[in-house]
VMD Tcl script that draws the C-alpha trace (Angstrom):
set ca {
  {196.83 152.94 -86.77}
  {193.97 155.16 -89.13}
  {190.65 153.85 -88.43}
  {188.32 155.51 -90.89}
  {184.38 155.64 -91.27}
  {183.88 155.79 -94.85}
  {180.27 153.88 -95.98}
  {176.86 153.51 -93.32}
  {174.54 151.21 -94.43}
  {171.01 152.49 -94.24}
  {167.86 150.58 -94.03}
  {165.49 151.01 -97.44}
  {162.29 149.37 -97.72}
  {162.18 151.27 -101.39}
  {165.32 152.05 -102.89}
  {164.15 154.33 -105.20}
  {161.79 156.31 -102.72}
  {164.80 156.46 -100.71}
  {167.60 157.63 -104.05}
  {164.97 160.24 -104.60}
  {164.34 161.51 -100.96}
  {168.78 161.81 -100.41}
  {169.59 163.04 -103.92}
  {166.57 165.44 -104.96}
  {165.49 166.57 -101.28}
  {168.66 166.37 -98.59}
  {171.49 166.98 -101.37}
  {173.17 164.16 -101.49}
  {175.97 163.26 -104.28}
  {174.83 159.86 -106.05}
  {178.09 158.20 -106.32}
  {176.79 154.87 -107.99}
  {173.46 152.83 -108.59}
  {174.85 149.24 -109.66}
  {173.22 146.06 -110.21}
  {176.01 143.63 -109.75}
  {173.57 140.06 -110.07}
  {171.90 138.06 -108.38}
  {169.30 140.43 -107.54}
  {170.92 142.87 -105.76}
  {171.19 146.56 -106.34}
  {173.93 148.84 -103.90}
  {172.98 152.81 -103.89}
  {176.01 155.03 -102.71}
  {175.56 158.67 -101.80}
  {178.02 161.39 -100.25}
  {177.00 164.09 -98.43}
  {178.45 167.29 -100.02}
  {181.70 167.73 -98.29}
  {181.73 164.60 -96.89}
  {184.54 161.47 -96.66}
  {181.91 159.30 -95.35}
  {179.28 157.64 -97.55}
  {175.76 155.74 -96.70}
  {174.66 153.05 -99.04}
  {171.17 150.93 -99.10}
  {170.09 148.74 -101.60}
  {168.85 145.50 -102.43}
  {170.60 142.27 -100.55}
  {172.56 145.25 -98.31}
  {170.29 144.34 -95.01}
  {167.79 142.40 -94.08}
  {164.42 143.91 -94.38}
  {163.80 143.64 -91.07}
  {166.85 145.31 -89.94}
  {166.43 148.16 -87.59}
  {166.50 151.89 -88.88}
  {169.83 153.77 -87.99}
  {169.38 156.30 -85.44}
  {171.48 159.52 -84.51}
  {174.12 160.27 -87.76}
  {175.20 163.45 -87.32}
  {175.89 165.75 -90.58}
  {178.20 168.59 -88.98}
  {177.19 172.00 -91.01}
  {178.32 175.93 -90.84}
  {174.59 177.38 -90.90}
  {172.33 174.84 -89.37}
  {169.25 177.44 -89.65}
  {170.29 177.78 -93.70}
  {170.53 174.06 -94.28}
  {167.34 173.62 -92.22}
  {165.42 176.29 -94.60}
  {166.57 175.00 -97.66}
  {166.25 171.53 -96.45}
  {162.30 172.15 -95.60}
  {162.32 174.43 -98.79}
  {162.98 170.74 -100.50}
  {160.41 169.30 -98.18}
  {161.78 167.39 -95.89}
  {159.96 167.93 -92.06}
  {162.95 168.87 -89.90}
  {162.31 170.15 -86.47}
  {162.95 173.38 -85.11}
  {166.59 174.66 -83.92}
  {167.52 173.64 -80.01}
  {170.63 175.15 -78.55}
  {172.49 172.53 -76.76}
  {175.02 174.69 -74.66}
  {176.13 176.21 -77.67}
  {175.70 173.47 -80.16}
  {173.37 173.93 -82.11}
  {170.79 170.67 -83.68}
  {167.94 170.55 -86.07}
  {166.47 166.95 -86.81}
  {165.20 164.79 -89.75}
  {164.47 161.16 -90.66}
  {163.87 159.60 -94.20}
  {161.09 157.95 -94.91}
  {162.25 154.83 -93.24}
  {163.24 155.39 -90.05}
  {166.68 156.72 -90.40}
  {166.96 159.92 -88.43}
  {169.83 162.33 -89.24}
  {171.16 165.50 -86.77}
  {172.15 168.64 -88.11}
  {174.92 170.08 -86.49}
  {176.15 172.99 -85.55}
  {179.54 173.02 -83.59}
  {180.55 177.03 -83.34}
  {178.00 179.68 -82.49}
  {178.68 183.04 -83.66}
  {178.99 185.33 -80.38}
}
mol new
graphics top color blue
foreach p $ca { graphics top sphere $p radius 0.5 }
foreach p [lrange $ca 0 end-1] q [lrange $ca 1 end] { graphics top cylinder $p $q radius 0.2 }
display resetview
């Protein structure tokens, strides 16, 4: 039996704050911005090099929903992503080894916090 993760909902108290702040500063691929009725308006990015998607919108969660913590984006270079991501500015903390993994950490501007990740070290 396949079991596969393919969308996370985000929280977004400002869906265009948050469109800008994925596409123009973390890199994101915009996959769709759709306004199917009734109000509501569903936002799907992709990570580059991704099969797993987040979407936020309106009428996706309640506004009072709880930011998602911990997502993990697995990446070669964590130190280039991290420069290029503060390059972009986005505040992401400094580089922590982890016995050989390494992190670097972010959140967007609503709460959501992300991990960079870095599975193999270079010897």
């Amino acid at each position: 039996m396949d079991m596969r993760l393919e969308l996370v909902p985000l929280l977004s108290t400002d869906v265009d704050r948050s469109k800008a702040f994925y596409t123009d500063q973390v890199g994101f691929h915009l996959d769709h911005d759709v306004e199917p009725g009734n109000g509501m308006r569903v936002v799907q990015l992709t990570p580059p090099g991704s099969a797993c998607s987040v979407v936020f919108g309106v009428g996706i969660s309640a506004q009072d929903s709880a930011p998602v913590q911990g997502l993990h984006l697995v990446v070669d270079d964590v130190d280039a992503v991290r420069n290029e991501l503060v390059a972009k500015g986005v505040e992401v903390s400094e580089v922590s080894d982890m016995g050989g993994i390494l992190y670097a950490y972010f959140s967007d501007p609503d709460g959501n916090s992300w991990a960079l990740q870095q599975l193999h070290v270079a010897q």
